[in-house]
GUMI-8790 format. One record per residue (C-alpha): residue number from 1; residue in one letter; x, y, z. Coordinates in steps of 0.02 Angstrom, whole numbers. Layout:
N
+------+------+--------+--------+--------+
: resi : resn :     xx :     yy :     zz :
+------+------+--------+--------+--------+
:  NUM :    A :      X :      Y :      Z :
...
+------+------+--------+--------+--------+
end
This chain:
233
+------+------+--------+--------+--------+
: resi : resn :     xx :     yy :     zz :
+------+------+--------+--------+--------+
:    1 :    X :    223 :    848 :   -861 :
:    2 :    X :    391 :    880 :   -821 :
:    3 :    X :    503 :    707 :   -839 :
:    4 :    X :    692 :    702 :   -799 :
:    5 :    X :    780 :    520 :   -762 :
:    6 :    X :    985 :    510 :   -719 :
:    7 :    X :   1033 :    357 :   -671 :
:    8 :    X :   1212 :    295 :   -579 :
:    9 :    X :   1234 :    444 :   -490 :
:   10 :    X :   1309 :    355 :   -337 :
:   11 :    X :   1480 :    276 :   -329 :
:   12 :    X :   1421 :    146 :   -157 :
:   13 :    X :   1269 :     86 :   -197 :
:   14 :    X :   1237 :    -44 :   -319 :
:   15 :    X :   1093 :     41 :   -422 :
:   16 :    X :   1013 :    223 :   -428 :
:   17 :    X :    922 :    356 :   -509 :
:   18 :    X :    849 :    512 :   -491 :
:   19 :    X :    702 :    569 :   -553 :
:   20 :    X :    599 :    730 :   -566 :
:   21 :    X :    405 :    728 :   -601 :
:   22 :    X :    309 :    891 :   -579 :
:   23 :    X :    357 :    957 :   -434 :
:   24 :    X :    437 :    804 :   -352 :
:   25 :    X :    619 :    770 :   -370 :
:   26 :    X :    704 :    609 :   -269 :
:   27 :    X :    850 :    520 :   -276 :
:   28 :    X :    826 :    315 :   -256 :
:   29 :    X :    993 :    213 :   -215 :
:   30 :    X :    970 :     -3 :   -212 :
:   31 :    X :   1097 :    -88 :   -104 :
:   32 :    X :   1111 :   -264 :   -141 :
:   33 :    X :   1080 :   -415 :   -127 :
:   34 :    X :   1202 :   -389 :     18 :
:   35 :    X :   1209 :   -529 :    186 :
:   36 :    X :   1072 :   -472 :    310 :
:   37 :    X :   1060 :   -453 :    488 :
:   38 :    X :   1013 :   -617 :    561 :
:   39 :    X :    846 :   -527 :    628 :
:   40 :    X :    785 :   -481 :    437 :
:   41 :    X :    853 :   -652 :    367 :
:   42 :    X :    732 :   -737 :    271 :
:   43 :    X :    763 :   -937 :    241 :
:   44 :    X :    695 :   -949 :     67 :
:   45 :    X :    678 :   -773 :      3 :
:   46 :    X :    777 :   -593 :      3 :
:   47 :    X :    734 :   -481 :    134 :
:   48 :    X :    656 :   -289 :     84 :
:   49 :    X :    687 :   -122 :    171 :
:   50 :    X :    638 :     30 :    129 :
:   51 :    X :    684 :    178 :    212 :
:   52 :    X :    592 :    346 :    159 :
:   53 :    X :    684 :    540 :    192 :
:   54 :    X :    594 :    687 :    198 :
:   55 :    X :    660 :    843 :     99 :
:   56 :    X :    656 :    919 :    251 :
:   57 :    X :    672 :    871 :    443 :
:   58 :    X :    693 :    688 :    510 :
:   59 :    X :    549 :    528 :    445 :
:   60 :    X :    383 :    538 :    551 :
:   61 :    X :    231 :    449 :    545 :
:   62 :    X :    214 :    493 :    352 :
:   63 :    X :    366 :    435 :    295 :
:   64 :    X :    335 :    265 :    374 :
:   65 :    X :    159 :    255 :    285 :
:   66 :    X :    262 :    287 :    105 :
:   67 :    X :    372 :    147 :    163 :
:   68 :    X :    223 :     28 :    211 :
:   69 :    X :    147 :     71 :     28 :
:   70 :    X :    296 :     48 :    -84 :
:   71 :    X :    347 :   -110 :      8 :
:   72 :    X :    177 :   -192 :    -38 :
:   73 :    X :    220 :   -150 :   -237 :
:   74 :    X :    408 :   -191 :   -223 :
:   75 :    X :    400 :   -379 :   -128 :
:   76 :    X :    283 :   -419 :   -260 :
:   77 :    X :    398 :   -398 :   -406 :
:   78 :    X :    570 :   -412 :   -360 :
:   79 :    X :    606 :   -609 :   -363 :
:   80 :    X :    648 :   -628 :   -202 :
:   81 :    X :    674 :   -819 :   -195 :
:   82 :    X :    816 :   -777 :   -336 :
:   83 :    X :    903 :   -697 :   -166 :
:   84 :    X :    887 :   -809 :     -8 :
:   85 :    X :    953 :   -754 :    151 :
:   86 :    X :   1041 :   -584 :     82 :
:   87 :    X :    945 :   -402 :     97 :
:   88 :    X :    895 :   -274 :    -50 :
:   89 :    X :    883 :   -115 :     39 :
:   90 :    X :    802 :     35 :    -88 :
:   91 :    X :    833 :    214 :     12 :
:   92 :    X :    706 :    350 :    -56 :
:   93 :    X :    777 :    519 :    -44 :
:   94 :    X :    638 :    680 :    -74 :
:   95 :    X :    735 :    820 :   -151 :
:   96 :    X :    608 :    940 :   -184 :
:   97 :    X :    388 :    913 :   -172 :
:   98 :    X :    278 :   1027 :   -153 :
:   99 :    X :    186 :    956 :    -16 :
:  100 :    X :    195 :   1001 :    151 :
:  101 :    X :    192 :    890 :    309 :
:  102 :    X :     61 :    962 :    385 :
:  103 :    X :   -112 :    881 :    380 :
:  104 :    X :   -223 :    967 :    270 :
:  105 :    X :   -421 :    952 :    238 :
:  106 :    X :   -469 :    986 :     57 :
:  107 :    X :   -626 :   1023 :    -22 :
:  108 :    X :   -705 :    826 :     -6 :
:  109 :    X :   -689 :    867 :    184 :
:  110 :    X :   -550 :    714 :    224 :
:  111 :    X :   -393 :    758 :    309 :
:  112 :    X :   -242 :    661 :    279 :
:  113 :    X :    -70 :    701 :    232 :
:  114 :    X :    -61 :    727 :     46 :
:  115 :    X :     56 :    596 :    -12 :
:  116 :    X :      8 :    550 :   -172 :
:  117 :    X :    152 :    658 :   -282 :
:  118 :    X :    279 :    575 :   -155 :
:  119 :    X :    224 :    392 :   -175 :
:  120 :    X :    187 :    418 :   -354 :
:  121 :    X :    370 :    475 :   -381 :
:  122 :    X :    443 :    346 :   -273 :
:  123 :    X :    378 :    212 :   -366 :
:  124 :    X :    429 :    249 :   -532 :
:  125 :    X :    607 :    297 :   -460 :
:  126 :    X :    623 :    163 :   -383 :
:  127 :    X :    587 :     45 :   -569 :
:  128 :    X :    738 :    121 :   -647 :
:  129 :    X :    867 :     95 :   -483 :
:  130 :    X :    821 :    -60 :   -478 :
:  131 :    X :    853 :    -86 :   -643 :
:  132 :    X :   1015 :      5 :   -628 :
:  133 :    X :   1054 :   -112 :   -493 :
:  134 :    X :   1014 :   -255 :   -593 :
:  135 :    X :    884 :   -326 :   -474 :
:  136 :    X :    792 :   -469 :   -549 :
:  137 :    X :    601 :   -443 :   -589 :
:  138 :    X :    439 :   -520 :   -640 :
:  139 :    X :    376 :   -375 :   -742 :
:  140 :    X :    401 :   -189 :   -766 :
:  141 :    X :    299 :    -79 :   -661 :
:  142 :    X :    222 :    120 :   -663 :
:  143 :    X :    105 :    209 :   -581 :
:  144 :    X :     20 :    355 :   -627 :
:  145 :    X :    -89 :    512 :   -520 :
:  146 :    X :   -248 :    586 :   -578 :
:  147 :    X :   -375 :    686 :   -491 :
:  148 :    X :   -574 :    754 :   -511 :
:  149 :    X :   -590 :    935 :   -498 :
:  150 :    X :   -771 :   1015 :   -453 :
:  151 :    X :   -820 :    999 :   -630 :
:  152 :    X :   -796 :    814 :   -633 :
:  153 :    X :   -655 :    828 :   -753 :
:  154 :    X :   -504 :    725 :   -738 :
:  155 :    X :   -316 :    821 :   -707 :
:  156 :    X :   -168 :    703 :   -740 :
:  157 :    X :    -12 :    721 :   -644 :
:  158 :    X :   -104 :    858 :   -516 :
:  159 :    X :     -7 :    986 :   -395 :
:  160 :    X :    -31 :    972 :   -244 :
:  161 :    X :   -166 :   1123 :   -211 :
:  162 :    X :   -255 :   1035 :   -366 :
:  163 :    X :   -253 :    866 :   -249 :
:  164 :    X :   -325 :   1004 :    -97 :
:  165 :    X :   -467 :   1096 :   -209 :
:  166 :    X :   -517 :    937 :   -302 :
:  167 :    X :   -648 :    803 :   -275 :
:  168 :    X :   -539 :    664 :   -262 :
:  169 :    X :   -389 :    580 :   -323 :
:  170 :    X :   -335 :    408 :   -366 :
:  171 :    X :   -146 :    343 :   -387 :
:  172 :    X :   -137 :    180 :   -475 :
:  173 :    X :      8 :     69 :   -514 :
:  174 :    X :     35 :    -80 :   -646 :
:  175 :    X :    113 :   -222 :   -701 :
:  176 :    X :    171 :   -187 :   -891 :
:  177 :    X :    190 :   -339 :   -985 :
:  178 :    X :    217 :   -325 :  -1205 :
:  179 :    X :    203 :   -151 :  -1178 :
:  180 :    X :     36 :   -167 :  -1089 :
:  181 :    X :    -35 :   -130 :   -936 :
:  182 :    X :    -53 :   -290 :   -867 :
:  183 :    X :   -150 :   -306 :   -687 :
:  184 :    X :   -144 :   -159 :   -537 :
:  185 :    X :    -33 :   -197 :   -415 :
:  186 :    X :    -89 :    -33 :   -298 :
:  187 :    X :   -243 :     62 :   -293 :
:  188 :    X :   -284 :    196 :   -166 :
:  189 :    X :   -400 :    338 :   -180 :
:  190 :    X :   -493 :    488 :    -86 :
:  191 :    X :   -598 :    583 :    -81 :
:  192 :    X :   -785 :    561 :   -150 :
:  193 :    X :   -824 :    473 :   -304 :
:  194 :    X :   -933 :    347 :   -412 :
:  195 :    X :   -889 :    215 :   -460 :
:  196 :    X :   -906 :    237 :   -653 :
:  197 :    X :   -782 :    363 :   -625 :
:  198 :    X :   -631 :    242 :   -537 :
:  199 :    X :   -670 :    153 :   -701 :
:  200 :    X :   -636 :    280 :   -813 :
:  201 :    X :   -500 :    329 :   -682 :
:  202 :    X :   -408 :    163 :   -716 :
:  203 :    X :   -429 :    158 :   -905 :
:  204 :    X :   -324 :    346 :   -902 :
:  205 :    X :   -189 :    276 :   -803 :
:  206 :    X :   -167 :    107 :   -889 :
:  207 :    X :   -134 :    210 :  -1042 :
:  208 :    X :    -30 :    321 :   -921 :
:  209 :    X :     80 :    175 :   -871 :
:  210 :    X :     93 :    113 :  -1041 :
:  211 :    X :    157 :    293 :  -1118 :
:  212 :    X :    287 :    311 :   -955 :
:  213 :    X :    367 :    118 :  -1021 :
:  214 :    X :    371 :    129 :  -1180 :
:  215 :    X :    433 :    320 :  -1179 :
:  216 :    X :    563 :    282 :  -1045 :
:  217 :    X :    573 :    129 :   -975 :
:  218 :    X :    605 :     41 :  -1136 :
:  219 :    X :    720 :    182 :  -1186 :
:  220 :    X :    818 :    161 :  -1003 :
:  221 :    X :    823 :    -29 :  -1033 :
:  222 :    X :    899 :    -37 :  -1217 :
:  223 :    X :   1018 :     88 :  -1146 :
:  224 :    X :   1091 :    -14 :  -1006 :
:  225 :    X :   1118 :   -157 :  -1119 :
:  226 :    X :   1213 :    -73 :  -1227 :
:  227 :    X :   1324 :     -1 :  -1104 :
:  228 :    X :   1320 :   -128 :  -1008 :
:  229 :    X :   1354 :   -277 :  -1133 :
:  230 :    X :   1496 :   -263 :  -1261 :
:  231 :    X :   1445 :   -382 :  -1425 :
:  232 :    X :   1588 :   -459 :  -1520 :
:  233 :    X :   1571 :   -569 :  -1691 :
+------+------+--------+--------+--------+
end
């Protein structure tokens, strides 16, 4: 699987990174904490927006349903009552994917828009801007995309005409805590399948999530601090 983080790219925005996983390539900017509107002002906590663009044309209906997804993930563990009444506004920008945004009806017979690559990348780009932006957390966090072909075996990090031939697929994000996956934070699948299989299906992406922190997350995080922090005697 292709793998390739850069992180501070932009000069105006407090935190971001872009990242390149397969096929996908974004760039994620975090802006904040920064005052909000009085309409998104929370009393008590930090407000979240996310705003999803589409390699190509303007947001639809699909972009929104990104946003919905990786909003349920993100108000979870960013520590929002470390923020009240300011706004943390994480911008998703798709480079290059290699899905289209059409509908599409694979093999299993379900049409929907094949998002999975998109959210998938998303979420893990948007760990390290917020990290870059220095966005407090509860936990680390990964997710990781697996399909089952015709054959019933299981394809890490699919394409998307993989996603279209195969049985189903399942895109899974954790908590990592000590280097372990901790609890799932999302879970959606389609497609047909048993349900020994989602368990075997989670057991390959908890080890997933664990080699994507400890191979890069870790790496990213001992970085920053020693850029970031100067130590004297």
């Amino acid at each position: 699987m292709t793998f390739e983080l850069k992180t501070g790219i932009l000069d105006r925005v407090d935190g971001s990174a872009e990242l390149t996983i397969g096929n996908t390539k974004l760039i994620v900017s975090v802006t904040g904490p920064i005052e909000a509107k009085i309409k998104q002002e929370l009393p008590t906590l930090a407000s979240l927006e996310i705003i999803i663009r589409p390699s190509i044309g303007v947001s639809s209906t699909r972009e929104k349903f990104i946003e919905d997804k990786l909003r349920s993930i993100l108000q979870d563990v960013i520590i929002r009552y470390k923020y009240p009444r300011q706004l943390i506004q994480v911008v998703v920008q798709f480079l290059i994917t290699d899905s289209s945004n059409q509908q599409l009806i694979g093999k299993s017979g379900h049409n929907f828009d094949y998002t999975g690559n998109e959210l998938n990348a998303a979420i893990n780009g948007s760990y390290f801007a917020l990290i870059d932006a220095n966005i407090e957390m509860y936990s680390s966090f990964a997710s990781a995309l697996v399909s089952i072909d015709e054959d019933q075996e299981v394809i890490k990090n699919p394409n998307l005409t993989k996603l279209i031939e195969g049985k189903s697929s399942h895109l899974v994000c954790f908590n990592i805590k000590d280097g372990k996956s901790s609890k799932i934070m999302f879970l959606e699948s389609y497609g047909d399948f048993k349900q020994e299989q989602l368990i075997k299906i989670l057991d390959i992406t908890s080890k997933e999530c664990e080699f994507l922190h400890n191979k890069y997350q870790r790496k990213f995080i001992n970085d920053k601090i020693k850029q970031d922090f100067i130590w004297t005697c």
